[in-house]
C-alpha positions in Angstrom: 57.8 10.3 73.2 61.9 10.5 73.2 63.4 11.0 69.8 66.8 9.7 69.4 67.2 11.8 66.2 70.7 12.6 65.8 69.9 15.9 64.0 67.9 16.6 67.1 70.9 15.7 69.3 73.2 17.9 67.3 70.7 21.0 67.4 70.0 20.6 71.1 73.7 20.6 71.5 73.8 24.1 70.0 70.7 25.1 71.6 72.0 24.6 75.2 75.1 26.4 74.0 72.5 29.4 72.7 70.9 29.6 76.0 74.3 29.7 78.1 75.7 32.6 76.0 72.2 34.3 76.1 72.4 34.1 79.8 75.8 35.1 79.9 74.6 38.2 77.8 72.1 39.5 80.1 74.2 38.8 82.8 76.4 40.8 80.8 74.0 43.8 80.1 72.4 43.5 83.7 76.4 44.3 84.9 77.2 47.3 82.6 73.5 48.5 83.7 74.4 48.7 87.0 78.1 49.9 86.1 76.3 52.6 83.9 74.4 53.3 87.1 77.2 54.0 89.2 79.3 56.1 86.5 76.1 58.1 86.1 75.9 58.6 90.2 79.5 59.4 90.6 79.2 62.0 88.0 76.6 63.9 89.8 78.3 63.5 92.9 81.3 65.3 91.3 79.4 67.8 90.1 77.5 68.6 93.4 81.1 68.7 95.2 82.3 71.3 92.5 79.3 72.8 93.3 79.8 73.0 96.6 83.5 73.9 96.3 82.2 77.0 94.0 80.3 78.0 96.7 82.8 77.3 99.1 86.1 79.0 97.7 85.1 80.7 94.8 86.9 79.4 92.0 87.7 76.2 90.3 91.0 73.8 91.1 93.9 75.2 88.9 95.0 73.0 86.5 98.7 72.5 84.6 100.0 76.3 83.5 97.6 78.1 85.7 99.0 76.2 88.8 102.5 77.0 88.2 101.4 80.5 87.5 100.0 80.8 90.5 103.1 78.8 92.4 105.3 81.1 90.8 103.3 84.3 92.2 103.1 82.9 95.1 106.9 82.4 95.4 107.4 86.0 94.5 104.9 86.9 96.8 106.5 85.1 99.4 109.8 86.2 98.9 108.6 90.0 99.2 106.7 88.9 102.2 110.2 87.8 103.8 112.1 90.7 102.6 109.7 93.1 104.2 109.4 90.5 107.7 113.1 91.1 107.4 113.4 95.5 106.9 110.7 95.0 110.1 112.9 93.0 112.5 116.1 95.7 111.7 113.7 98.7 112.1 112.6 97.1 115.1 116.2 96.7 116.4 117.2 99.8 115.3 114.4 101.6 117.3 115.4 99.8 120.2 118.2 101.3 120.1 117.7 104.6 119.2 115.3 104.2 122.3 118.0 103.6 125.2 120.4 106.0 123.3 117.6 108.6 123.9 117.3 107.8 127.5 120.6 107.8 127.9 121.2 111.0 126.3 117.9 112.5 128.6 119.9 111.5 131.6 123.4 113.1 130.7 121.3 116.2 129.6 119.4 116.1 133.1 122.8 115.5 134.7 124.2 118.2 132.7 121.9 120.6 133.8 122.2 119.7 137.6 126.4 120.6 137.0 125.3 123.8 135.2 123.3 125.3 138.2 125.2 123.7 140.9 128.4 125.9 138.7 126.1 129.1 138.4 124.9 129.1 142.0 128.8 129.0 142.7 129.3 131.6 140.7 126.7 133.8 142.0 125.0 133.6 138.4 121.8 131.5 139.5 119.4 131.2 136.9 121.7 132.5 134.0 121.2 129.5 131.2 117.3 129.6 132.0 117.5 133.6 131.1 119.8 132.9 128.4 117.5 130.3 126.8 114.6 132.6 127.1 116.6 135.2 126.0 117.3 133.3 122.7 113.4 132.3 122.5 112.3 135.9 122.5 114.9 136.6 119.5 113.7 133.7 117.7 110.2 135.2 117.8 111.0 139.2 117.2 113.3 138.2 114.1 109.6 136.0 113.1 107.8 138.9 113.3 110.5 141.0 111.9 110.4 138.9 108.7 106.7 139.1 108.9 106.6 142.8 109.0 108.7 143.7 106.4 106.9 141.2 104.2 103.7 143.5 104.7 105.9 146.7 104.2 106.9 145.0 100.9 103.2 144.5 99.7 102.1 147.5 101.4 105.2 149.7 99.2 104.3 147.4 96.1 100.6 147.9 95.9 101.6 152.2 96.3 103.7 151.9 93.4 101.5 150.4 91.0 
């Protein structure tokens, strides 16, 4: 049996309308569900790769005024780093050459010394610098022991008089 009610025409009107909406709804909810899902899986994904990156360096990502803190540092840091590459390269330089002014000065001095005995064989004084220098050695080491002695003579007098 059909009814041709017109109430029932007007209510099946808002009836279909019901049932769109109400699919549109759980459409709806079934979307934010899976939405939900996915905020809820990126989440622990985040937190396993901060885990991880714990694990990994340490410390946590620097955020704001602890980044430029540690920019800053790392500037001054960087700019002593330079400063002290910088003393290095001139030492460096310097040594080099204080190195060939050594060898240099080794070969006058060798040179020297060739002249000097060629000069005292002329002479008929062979041998007269090397004596001379041991000379001067043997002085250097009886004016040590002179100093040495009379140290002890010192104690030796000062423990007699007290």
């Amino acid at each position: 049996m059909v009814r041709n009610d017109p109430i029932d025409d007007k209510l099946s009107l808002f009836r279909q309308q019901a049932s769109i909406i109400g699919r549109k709804k759980e459409a709806a909810a079934e979307k934010l569900q899976e939405a939900m899902d996915e905020v809820t899986n990126a989440e622990s994904d985040f937190q396993k790769k901060k885990g991880l990156l714990k694990e990994s360096e340490g410390s946590e990502v620097l955020k704001g005024d602890e980044f430029k803190r540690y920019v800053n540092k790392l500037r001054g840091k960087s700019t002593v780093y330079k400063k002290k590459r910088q003393e290095l390269a001139e030492l460096r330089a310097e040594y080099g050459v204080l190195a060939r002014t050594e060898e240099i000065l080794k070969g006058k001095d060798d040179s020297f010394q060739d002249q000097l005995s060629n000069l005292e064989s002329k002479q008929g004084v062979s041998g007269f610098h090397e004596t001379q220098e041991e000379l001067e050695k043997v002085s250097a080491k009886r004016a040590n022991w002179m100093n040495r002695r009379e140290k002890h003579l010192r104690t030796f007098l000062n423990w007699f008089d007290n």
